[in-house]
N, C-alpha and C positions, 0 to 999 in steps of 0.2 A: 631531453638531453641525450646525447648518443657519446657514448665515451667510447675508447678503444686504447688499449696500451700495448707499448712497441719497445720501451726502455730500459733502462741495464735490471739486474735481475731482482739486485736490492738485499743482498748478505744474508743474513739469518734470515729476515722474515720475506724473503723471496718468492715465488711463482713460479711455473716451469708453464709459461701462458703468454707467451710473444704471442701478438697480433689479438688476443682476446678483447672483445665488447662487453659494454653493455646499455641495455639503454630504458631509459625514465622515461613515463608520459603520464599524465594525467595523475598524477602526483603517486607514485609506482614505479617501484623500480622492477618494469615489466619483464625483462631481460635479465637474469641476476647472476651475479657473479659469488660464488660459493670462496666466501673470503678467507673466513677462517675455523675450523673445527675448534670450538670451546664455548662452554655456555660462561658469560663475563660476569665473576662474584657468584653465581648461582652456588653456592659452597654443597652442596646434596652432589651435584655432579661433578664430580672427581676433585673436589674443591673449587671450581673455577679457574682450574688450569686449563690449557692444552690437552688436547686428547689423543691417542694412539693414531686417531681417523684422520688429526691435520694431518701427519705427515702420508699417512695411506690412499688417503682421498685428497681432502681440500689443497695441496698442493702439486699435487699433479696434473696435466694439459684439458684431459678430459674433465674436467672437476670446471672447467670452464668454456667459455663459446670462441674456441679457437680450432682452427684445422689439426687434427691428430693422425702423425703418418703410423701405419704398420702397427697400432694400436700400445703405442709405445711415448713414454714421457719425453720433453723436449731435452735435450742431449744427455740421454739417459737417466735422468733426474739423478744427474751427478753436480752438488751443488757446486764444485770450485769448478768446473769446466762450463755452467751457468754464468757464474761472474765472470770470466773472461771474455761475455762475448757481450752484444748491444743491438738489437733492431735500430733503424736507421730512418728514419723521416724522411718519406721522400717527397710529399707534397701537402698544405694544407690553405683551404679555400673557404673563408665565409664573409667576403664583400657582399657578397648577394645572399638577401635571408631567403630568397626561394630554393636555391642553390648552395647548401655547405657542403665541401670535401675533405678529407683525410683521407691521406695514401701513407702505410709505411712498409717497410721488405725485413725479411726476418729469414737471410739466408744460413744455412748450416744447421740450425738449430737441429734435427734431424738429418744426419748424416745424408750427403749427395742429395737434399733437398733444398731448392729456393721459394719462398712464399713472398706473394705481394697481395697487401688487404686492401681495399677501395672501400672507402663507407662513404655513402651520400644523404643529405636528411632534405628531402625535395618536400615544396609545398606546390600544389596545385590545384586551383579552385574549385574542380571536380569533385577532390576529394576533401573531407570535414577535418582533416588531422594530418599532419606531416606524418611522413613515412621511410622508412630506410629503406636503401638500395645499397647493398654489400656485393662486393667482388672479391672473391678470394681466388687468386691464379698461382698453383703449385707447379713445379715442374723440376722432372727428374729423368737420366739416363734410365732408368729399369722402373718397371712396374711395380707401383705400392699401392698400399691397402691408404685410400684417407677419409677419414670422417672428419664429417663438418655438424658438430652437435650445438645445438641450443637448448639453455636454460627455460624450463616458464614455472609460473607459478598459476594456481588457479584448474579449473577444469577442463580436459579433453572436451571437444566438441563436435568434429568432424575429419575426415580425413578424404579425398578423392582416392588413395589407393588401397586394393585389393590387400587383408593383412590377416595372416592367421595370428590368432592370440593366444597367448599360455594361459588357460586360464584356470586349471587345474594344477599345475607346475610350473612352477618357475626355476630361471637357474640366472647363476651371472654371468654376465657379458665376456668378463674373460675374469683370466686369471690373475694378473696383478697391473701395476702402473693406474691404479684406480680402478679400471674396470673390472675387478672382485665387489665394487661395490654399486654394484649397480644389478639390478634386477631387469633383465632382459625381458620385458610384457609382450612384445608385438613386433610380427616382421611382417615385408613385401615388398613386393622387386618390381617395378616400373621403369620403361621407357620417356618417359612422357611428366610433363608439369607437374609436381608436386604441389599440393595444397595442404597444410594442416591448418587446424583452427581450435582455439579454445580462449573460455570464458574467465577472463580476472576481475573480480568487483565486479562492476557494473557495464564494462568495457567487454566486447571480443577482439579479440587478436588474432592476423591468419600470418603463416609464412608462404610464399608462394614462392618456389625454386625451380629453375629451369632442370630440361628432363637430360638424359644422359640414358647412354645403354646400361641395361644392367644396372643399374641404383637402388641399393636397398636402402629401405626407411623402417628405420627401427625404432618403438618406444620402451624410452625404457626408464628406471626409478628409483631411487638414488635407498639403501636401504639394505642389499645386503652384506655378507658376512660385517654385521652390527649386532652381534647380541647384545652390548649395552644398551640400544637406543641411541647414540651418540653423535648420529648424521640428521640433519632436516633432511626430512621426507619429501622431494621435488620431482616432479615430471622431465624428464627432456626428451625430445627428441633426436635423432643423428641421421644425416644423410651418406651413407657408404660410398664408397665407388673406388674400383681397380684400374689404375692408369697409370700410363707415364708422366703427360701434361695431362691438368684437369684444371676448369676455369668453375668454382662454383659462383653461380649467379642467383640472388633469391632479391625478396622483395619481404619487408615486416610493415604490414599495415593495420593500425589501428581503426576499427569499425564499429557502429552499431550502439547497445545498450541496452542491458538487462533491468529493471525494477523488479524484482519480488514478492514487494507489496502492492504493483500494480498489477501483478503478474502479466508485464509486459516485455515483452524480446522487438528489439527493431533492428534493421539489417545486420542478421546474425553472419550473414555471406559476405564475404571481401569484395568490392569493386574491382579491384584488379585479377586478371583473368588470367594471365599468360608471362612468363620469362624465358627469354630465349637469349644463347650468345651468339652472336651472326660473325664475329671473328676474333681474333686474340693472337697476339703475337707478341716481339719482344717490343716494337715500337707503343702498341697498345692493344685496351680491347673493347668491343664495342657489343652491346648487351640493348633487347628490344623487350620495353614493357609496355603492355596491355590489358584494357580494363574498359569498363562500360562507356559510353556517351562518345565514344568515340578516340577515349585515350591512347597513347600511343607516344610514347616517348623511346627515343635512344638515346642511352649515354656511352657516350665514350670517354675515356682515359689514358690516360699517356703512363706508360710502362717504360720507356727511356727515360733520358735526361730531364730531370724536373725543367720546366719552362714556360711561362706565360704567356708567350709571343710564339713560341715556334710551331710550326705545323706540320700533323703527323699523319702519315700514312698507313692506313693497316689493311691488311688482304687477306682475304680469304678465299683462294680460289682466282678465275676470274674476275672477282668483286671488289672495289677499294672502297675506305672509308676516308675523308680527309679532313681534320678537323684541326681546329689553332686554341690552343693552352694547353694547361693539365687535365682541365676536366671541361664536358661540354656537355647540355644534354639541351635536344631538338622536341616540337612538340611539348612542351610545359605550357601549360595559362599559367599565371600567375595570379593566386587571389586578387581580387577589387578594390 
């Protein structure tokens, strides 16, 4: 199941997390969304109330798998200026089980920033397990800082990019809007495809994102300034980048399987090899995935007017795309 919330803020027990995901497979909520700071009854920790950490961490952007501009919470994590606003639906598609889309935009939240999320949960015969395809397209008059972080649980496995490690010191990520709590592990700055991979139960899990100039990839650990103890201890990763418009494009595919007690690993490597975005505009954007056997899909997406029927142009350059609906994606099999 692939969830993503886009809706109004929700008063007291609210989120500063327009457009965040998450998403369930193989009975795992592989993807996790860090709900709430409180151990519930546990009466030894602080009674089983609330803890100082919801309001420091667990409610702030980064504290979830949503786009965070200038490393700063969604409209200042000023709760009454939260409720007055709403993400906005802009498309949702599941007639085809090969093919399900959610589109929603989530502009202002972040002062002079507009975001549009695209999730797709594609099935293709090639591959043993549906997989997500996310589009997250930001765009702003001046240059910001945006990370695109994901939640995992489980263990680090592999990474394609070059990363020095703290591994004698650490320090955090930043100083407040959440990222005081987070222990900065690992950095390194690529051009080029990103891949991470790590192992949950019995399952490996890769992100594959397309590349961008300059894009750091940071690991980092949810944990400190915590002297109580008071945060779950989780892995995430973040993908950096300094832009005006920046389209992130990735891929989350579930692979493989570990036993233990067979002491056996099978395709620890993701199939899917490559993401690339070949245009993006305001009509839509059009994003190229690649992987073994000859895979090869493009999807494209409509960034205008929500429509079923209508047909959309996007360029890049010389180059047009032209596709008809809200969502399209070219090259899929479909299971048998």
């Amino acid at each position: 199941m692939l969830f993503m919330k886009y809706g109004v803020h929700g008063e007291g027990h609210g989120h500063f997390d327009k457009l965040h995901f998450s998403f369930f497979e193989n009975g795992r909520e592989v993807i996790p969304d860090y709900g709430f700071s409180r151990w519930i009854n546990i009466e030894p920790k602080f009674g089983g109330r609330y803890l100082p950490e919801n309001d420091s961490y667990a409610m702030q952007t980064i504290a979830h798998n949503t786009v965070v501009v200038d490393g700063r919470t969604q409209n200042g994590g000023v709760e009454r200026a939260a409720e007055a606003m709403s993400g906005k639906r802009h498309f949702f598609e599941a007639g085809d089980a090969n093919v399900q889309a959610m589109s929603a935009r989530a502009d202002g939240y972040s002062p002079g920033v507009n975001m549009q999320r695209t999730m797709l949960l594609l099935r293709d015969r090639r591959l043993p397990y549906p997989v997500v395809v996310d589009l997250v397209r930001v765009t702003s008059e001046t240059a910001r800082q945006y990370d695109w972080p994901v939640h995992f649980r489980g263990q680090m496995i592999a990474s394609n990019v070059p990363y020095t490690s703290a591994s004698t010191a650490q320090a955090p990520l930043g100083e407040g809007f959440g990222y005081q709590h987070l222990w900065k592990e690992a950095s390194g700055t690529t051009d080029s495809t990103v891949k991470v991979t790590w192992l949950d139960g019995g399952r490996f899990y890769s992100v594959i994102a397309a590349g961008a100039p300059n894009t750091e990839l940071v690991f980092a650990r949810t944990g400190a300034s915590d002297p109580n103890f008071n945060l779950i201890v989780e892995p995430m990763v973040v993908l950096r980048r300094r832009a005006t418009d920046h389209v992130f494009a990735a891929v989350v595919e579930p692979h493989g399987f570990f036993n233990e007690a067979q002491e056996r690993s099978v395709e620890a490597r993701p199939r899917i090899s490559g993401v690339r975005v070949l245009a993006s505009d305001a009509a839509g954007s059009v994003v190229e995935v690649t992987g073994e056997g000859g895979l090869r899909w493009v999807v494209h997406v409509n960034n205008g007017t929500a429509s079923r029927s209508a047909t959309h142009v996007v360029r890049s350059g010389a180059t047009s795309f032209t596709f008809t609906g809200n969502v399209s994606v070219t090259g899929l099999e479909p299971p048998r």
